[in-house]
C-alpha positions as CSV (number, residue, x, y, z in Angstrom):
1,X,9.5,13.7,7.8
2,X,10.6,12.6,4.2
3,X,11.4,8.5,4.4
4,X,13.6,7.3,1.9
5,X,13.4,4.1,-0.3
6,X,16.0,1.0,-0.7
7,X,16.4,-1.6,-3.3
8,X,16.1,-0.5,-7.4
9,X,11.7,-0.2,-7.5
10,X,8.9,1.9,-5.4
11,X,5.2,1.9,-6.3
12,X,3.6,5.6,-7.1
13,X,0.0,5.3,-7.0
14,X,-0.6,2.6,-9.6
15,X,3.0,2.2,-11.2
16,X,5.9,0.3,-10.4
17,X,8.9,3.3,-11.2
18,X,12.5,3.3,-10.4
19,X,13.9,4.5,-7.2
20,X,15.8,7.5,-8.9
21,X,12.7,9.1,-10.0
22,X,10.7,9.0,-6.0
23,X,10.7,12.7,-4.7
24,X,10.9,12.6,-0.6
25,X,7.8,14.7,0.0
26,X,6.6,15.6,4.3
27,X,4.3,13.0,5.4
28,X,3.2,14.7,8.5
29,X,-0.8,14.1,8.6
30,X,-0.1,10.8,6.0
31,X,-1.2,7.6,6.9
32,X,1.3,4.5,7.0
33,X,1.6,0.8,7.6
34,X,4.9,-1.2,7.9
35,X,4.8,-4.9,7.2
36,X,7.5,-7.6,6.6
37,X,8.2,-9.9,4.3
38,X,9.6,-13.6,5.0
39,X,10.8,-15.9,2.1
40,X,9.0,-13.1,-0.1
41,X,5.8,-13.5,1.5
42,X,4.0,-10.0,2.9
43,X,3.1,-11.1,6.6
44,X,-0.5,-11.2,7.8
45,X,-1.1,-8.5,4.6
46,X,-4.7,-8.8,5.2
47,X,-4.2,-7.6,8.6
48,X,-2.1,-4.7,7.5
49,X,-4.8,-3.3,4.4
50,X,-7.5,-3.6,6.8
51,X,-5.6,-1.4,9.6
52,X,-4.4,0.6,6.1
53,X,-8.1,1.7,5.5
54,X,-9.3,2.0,9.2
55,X,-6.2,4.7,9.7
56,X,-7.6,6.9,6.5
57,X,-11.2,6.4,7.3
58,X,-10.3,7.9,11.2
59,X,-7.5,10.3,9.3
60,X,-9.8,11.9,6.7
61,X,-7.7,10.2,3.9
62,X,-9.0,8.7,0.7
63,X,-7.3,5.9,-0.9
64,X,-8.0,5.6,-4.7
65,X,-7.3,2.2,-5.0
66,X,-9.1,-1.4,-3.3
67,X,-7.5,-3.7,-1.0
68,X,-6.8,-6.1,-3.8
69,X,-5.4,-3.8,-6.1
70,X,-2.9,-2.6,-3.4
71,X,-2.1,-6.3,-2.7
72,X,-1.2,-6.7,-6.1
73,X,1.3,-3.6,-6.0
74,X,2.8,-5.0,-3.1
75,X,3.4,-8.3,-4.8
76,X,5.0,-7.1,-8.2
77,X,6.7,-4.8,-6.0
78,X,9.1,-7.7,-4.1
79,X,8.9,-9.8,-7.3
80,X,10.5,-6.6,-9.0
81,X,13.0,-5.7,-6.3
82,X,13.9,-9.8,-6.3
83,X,13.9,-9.5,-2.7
84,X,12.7,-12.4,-0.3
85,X,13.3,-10.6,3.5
86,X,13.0,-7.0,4.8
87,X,9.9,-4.5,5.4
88,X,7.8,-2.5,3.2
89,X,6.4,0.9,3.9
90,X,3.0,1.9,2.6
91,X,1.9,4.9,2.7
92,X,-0.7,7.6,1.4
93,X,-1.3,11.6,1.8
94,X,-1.8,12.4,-1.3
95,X,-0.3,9.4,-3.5
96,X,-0.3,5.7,-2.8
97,X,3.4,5.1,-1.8
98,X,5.0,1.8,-1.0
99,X,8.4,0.5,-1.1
100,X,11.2,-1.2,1.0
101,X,12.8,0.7,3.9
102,X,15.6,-0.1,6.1
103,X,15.3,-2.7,9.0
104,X,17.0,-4.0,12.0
105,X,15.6,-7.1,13.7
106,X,16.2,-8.3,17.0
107,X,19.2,-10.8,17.5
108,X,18.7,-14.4,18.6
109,X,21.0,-13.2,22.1
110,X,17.9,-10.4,22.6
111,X,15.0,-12.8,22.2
112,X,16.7,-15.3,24.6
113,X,18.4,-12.1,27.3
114,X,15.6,-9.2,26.3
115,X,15.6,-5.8,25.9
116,X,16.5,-2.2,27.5
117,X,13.9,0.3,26.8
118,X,13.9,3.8,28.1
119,X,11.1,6.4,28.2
120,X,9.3,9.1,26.8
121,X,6.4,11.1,28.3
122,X,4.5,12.1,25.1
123,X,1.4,10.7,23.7
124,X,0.1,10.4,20.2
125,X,-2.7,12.8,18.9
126,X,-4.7,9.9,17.2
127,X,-3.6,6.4,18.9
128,X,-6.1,4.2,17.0
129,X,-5.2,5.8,13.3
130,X,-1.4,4.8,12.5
131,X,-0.1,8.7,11.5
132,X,2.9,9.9,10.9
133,X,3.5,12.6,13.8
134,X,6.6,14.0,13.4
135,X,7.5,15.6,17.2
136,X,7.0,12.1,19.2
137,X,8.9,10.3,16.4
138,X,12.0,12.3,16.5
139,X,12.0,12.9,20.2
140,X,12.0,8.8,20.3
141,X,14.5,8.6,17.7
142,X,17.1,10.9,19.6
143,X,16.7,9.0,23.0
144,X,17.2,5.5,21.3
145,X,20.0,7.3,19.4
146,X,21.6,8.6,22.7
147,X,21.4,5.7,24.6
148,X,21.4,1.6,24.3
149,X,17.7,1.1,23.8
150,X,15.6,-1.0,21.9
151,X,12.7,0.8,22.2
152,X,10.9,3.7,23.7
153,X,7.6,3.5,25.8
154,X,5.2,6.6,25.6
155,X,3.9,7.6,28.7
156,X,1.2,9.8,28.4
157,X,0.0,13.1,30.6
158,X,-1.4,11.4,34.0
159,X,1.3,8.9,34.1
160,X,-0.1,5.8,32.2
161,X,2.2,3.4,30.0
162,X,0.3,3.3,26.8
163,X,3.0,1.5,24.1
164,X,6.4,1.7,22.1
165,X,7.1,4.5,19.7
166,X,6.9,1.8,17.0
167,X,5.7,-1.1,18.9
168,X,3.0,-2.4,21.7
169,X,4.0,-3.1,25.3
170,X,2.4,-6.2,27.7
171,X,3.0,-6.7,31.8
172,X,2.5,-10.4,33.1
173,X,2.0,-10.9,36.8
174,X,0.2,-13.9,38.7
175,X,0.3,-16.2,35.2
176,X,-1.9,-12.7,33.3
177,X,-0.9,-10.8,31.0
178,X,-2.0,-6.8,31.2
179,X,-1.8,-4.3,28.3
180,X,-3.4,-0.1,27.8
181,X,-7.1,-0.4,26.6
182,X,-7.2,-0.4,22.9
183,X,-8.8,3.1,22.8
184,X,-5.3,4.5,24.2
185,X,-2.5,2.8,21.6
186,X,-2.0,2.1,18.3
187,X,-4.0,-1.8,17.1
188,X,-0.8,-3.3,16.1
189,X,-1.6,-6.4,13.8
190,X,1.6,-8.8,16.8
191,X,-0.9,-7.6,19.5
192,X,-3.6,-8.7,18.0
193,X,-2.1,-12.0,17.3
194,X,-0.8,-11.5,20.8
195,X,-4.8,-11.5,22.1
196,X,-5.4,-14.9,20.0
197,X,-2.5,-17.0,21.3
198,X,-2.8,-16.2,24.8
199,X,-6.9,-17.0,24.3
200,X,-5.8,-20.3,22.9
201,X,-3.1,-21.0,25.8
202,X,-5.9,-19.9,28.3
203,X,-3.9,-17.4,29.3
204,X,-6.0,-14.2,30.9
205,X,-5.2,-10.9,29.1
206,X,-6.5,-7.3,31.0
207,X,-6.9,-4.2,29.3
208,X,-6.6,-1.6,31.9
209,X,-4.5,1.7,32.8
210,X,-1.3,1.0,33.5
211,X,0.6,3.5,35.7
212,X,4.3,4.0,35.3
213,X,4.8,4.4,38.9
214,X,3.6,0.9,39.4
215,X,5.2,-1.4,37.1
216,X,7.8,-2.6,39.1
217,X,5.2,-5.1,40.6
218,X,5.0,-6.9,37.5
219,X,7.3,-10.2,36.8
220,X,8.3,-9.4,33.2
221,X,7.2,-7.3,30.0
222,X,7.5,-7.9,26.4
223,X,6.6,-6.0,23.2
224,X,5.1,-6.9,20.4
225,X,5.3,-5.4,16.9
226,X,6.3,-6.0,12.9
227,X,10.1,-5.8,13.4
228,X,10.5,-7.4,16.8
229,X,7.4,-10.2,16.9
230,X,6.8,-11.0,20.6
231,X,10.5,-9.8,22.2
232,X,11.4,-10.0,26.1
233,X,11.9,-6.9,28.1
234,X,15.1,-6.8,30.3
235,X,14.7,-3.5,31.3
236,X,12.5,-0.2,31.5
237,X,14.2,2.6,32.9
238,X,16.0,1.0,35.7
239,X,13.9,-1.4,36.8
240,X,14.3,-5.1,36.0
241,X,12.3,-7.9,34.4
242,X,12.5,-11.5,34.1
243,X,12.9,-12.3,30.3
244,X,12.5,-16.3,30.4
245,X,8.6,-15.6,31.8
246,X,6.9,-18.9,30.8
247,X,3.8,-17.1,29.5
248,X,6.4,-14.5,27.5
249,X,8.3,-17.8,26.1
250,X,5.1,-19.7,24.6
251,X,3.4,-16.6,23.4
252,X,6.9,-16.4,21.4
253,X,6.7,-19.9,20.3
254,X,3.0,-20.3,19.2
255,X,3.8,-16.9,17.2
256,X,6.6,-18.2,15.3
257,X,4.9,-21.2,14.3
258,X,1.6,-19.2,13.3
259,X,4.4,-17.2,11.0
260,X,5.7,-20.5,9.1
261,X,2.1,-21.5,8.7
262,X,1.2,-18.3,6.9
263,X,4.3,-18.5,4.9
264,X,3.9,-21.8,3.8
265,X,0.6,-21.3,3.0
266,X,0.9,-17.9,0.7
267,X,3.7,-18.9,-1.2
């Protein structure tokens, strides 16, 4: 699955080159991280490079180059493009690869109403390594292109929600807040952040299997993930959700805060 860049620069290994001159190669097998960028700040980028070098070390990849040497393509790279909001794709199979891709954020009306999301019973080959796999991708791409979805929830062989096809997915019921064990879904760097805020708001998060069957017994359901931070769920399938959860609503708040902090901060 070749991914194409925007904008006038990409990075190739060590050099900054002109979009006219990147070759779409197949980056089935090819690691990949996806982080934005906020006032022309690369969000939680520490975050990202760590889960970067975790995914090849799991993936059998070697990257030629350090975490601060990618850190300093990255920031040449938006200082070239000139731009100050959007999200970059890094990614490596044979080459080191970033550059801008396209991206649609969630609207203020979504974070306030929440989301549809339909689903997909598939599961990922390597859920801790973030890989591209080709199949589960375009299989969630046609049924988000087919119908009015945000997002699409994996579902994986005996019937357990795991996570998004580009996101994570969280249940809250009796003030808790449950989510798939880690060893089933992808670490994304919003659930992480997820974890810590709800620590600090002494707020109870469980890890355990979630069956699809069952979710209708929770009160509401949000996803967390680059594009959408911490957004509401409306509805899965047909079943409904509350999407002004109080738990839902400060774990939203906290995280948007935590974001201007690290903004302000790395400018």
């Amino acid at each position: 699955m070749a991914v194409l860049p925007i904008h006038t620069y990409f990075v190739f290994d060590d050099e900054i080159k002109p979009v006219s001159q990147f070759v779409p190669a197949e980056n089935e097998g090819g690691i990949y991280e996806v982080l934005r960028v906020i006032n022309g700040v690369p969000l939680f980028l520490e975050d990202h490079l760590q889960r970067f070098f975790h995914s090849a070390q799991l993936a059998g990849r070697t990257i030629r180059y350090t975490e601060p040497q990618i850190h300093s393509f990255l920031i040449e790279l938006i200082e070239q493009n000139h731009i100050a909001e959007g999200n970059i794709l890094i990614s490596c199979k044979i080459h080191l690869k970033a550059f801008f891709i396209p991206h649609k954020y969630p609207t203020p009306e979504m974070y306030k109403l929440g989301v549809n999301c339909g689903i997909l019973h598939a599961e990922r080959d390597n859920p801790n390594a973030k890989v591209f796999q080709t199949t589960v991708r375009q299989q969630a791409d046609k049924l988000l292109a087919d119908n009015e979805f945000y997002e699409i929830l994996l579902i994986e062989h005996n019937g357990f929600v795991t996570e998004g096809s580009r996101s994570n997915v969280f249940f809250v019921a009796d003030d808790k807040i449950f989510t798939a064990r880690g060893n089933q879904v992808l670490p994304g760097i919003t659930r992480q952040k997820a974890f810590e805020i709800a620590h600090m708001l002494q707020i109870e998060v469980i890890e355990k299997q979630i069956p699809f069957s069952e979710i209708q017994q929770f009160d509401a359901a949000f996803i967390t993930g680059t594009s959408p931070k911490i957004l509401p769920i409306r509805q899965i399938d047909k079943i409904q959700f509350d999407p002004g959860n109080q738990q839902v609503g400060q774990l939203m708040r906290v995280y948007n805060q935590w974001i201007e902090e690290y903004i302000q901060s790395n400018k």
